[in-house]
N, C-alpha and C positions, 0 to 999 in steps of 0.2 A: 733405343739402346745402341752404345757405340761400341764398333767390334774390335775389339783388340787383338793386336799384332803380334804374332807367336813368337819370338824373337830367336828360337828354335830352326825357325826356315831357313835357308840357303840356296842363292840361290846359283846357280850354276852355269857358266860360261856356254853363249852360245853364238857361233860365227856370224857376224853383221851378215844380210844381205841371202841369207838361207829361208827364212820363215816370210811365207807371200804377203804380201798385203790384205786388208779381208775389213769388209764394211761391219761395225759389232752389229747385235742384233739391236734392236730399236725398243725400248722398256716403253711402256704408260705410266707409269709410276717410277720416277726418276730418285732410288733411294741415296743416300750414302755408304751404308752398308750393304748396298746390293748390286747385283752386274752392271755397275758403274761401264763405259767403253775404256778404264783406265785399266777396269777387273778385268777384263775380257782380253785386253792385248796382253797382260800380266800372266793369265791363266794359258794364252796359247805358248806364252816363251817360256811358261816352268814345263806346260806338256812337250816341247820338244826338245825341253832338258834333261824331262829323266825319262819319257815315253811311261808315264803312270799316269792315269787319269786321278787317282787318288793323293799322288804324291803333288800334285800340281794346284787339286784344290784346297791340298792343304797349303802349298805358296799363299795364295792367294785367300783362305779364310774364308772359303766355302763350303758346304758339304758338294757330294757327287750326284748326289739325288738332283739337286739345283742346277746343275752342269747338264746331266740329261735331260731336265726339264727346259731347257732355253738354248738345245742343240735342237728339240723339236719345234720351236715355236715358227711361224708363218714369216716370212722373210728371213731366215738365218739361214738360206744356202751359200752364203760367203765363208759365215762363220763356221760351218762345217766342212768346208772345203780347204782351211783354213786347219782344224781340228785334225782332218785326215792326212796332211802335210806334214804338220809335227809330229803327229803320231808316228811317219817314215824318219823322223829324223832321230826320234824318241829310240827308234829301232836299231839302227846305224849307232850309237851310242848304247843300247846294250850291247848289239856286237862288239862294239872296241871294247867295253868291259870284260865282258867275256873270254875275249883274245888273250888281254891280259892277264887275265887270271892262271887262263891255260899254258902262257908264259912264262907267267914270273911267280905263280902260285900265291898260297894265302897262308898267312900265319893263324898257327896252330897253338891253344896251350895246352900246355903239357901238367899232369896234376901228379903227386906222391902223397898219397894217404893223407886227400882232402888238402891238399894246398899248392898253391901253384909256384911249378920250380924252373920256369922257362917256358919258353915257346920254340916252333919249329914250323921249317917252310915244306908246306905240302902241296906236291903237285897232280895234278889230273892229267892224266894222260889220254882219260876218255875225252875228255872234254876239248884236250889238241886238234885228236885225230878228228873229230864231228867238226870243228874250226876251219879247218886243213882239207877237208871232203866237200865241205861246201861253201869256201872261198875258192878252192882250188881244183874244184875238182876234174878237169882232164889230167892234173898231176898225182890227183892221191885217191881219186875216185875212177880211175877209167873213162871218166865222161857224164858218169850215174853213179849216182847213190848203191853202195856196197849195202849189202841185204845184213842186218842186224844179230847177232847173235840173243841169245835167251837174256841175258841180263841187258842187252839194248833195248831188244824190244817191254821185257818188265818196266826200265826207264819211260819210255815212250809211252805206253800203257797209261803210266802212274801222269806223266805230263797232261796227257790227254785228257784223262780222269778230271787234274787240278783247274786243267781249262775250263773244262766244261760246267763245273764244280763255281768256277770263278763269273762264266759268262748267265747263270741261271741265277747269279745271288746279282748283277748288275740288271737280271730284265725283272726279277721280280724288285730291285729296286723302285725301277722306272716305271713298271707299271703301277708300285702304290705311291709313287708322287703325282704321278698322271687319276688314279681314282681317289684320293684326297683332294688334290685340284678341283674336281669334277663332282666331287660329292655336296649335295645338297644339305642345306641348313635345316635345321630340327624346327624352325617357322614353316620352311617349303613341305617339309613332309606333310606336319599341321594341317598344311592350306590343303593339300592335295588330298588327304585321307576326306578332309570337312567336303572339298568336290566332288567323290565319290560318293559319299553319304547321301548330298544335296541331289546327285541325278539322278541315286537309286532311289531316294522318295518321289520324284518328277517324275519317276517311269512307271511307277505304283500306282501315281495320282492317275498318269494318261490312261492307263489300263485298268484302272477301276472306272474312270471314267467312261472308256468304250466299251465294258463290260455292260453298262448301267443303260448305253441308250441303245443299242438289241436289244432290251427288257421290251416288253409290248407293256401296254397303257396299263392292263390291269393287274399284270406282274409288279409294276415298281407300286402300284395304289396298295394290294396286298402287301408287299415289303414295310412300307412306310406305315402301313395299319400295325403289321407285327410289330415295328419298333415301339410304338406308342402304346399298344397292350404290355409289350415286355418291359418297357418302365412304368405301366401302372401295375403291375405287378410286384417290379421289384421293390418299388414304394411300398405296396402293401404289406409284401413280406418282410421286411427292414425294420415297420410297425408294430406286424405281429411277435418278432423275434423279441423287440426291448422291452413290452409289456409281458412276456413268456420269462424271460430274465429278472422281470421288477416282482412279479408273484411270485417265483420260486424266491428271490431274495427276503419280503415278506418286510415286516415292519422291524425294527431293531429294538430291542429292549435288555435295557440296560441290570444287567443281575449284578446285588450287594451282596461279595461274597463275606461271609460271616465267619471267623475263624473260631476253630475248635477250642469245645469246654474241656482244658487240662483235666485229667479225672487222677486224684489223690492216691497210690494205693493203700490198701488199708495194712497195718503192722499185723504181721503173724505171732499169734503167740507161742512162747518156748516150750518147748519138748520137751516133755516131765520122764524121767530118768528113773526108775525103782530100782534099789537093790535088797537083800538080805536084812540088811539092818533098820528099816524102814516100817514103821507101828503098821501103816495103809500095807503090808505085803501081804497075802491072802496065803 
């Protein structure tokens, strides 16, 4: 499947001669659509373009899962030295953002009963002074970082939080691309459960077996008698059981059932009436 070019991406000026050199990692399977050394030099000039690991694989048309996955692999201490290079430069470029923002501020729109009637330039004044303290700070910090008030530190809290928030959702990434990697085929399980099965009847067998020759001579001779009485027995009884079942079953005989003689009823005769006027009246 050919991977298509987001045509969304940009990408971003970054000074000749700043990002080191770095051998790619070395593939066994040389895809097109995959960490090409064309992907890899591509993926480290977007990472120290915008200092995102996510914004870079998406330069580049990769997921991040696959980016941690072939930062680990066996020879790619270039590539990672390499990764952690951009990554300071990635950094140096959100500073200068940030400078500017604290600057020259950001536009704001503005809304009146759900519609928008303008914009306006807002500035952060927090966000100078944090700039201003640690570019400068023998000028606006005394030397050292000025100790936080309650809404810094709530800020700093909350950052903390999102890092940490951010650095648990990248390792439990990397650890289920690394245990998918690593996870065995529904054939391997198969084989292994059937190995299991197969030693635990071989340890059965050896252990009946050493059970059997401790027996002394007329111990296994008695055993072997009991087997052969307890299948002429159950011969016997298996005998007696189907001739037990054929007697009570008994002979079958076939009955012609004869349907019933309709029987006529006979007519009642009418109920003789007397009155008064009647010769028969007594």
């Amino acid at each position: 499947m050919t991977r298509k070019a987001d045509p969304r991406t940009t990408r971003l000026p970054v000074p000749a001669g700043q990002i080191p050199d770095f051998t790619p990692v070395p593939r066994r399977c040389q895809r097109h659509d995959g960490w090409t050394e064309e992907r890899q030099h591509a993926f480290i000039d977007a990472l120290a373009d915008t200092g995102s690991v996510a914004a870079a694989c998406k330069t580049v048309d990769m997921s991040t899962e696959g980016a941690y996955y072939l930062r680990r692999q066996p020879h790619a201490e270039s590539f990672r030295a390499a990764w952690a290079a951009a990554l300071d430069l990635g950094v140096q470029r959100i500073e200068d953002v940030a400078m500017d923002r604290a600057l020259n501020g950001v536009d704001e729109p503005l809304y009146s009963y759900g519609k928008l009637i303008g914009t306006r330039k807002r500035y952060n004044d927090r966000l100078l002074m944090f700039m201003l303290r640690n570019r400068a700070p023998e000028r606006f910090a005394e030397g050292s970082p000025k100790a936080l008030n309650a809404v810094g530190k709530m800020d700093e809290e909350r950052l903390a939080k999102k890092l940490r928030k951010q650095l648990k959702k990248e390792i439990r990434a990397e650890m289920e691309a690394e245990a998918e990697a690593n996870a065995p085929s529904p054939a391997q399980i198969r084989a292994s459960i059937d190995a299991k099965v197969e030693g635990f009847r071989r340890e059965a067998e050896v252990r009946r077996k050493a059970e059997w020759e401790r027996l002394s001579k007329d111990t296994r001779e008695a055993w072997e008698r009991y087997e052969a009485l307890k299948t002429r027995d159950m011969v016997r009884l298996a005998a007696e059981e189907a001739a037990r079942r054929k007697m009570l079953e008994g002979p079958r005989v076939q009955v012609n059932a004869v349907p019933p003689v309709e029987q006529v009823a006979e007519p009642t005769p009418p109920k003789t009436v007397w009155s008064l006027k009647d010769d028969g009246w007594d």
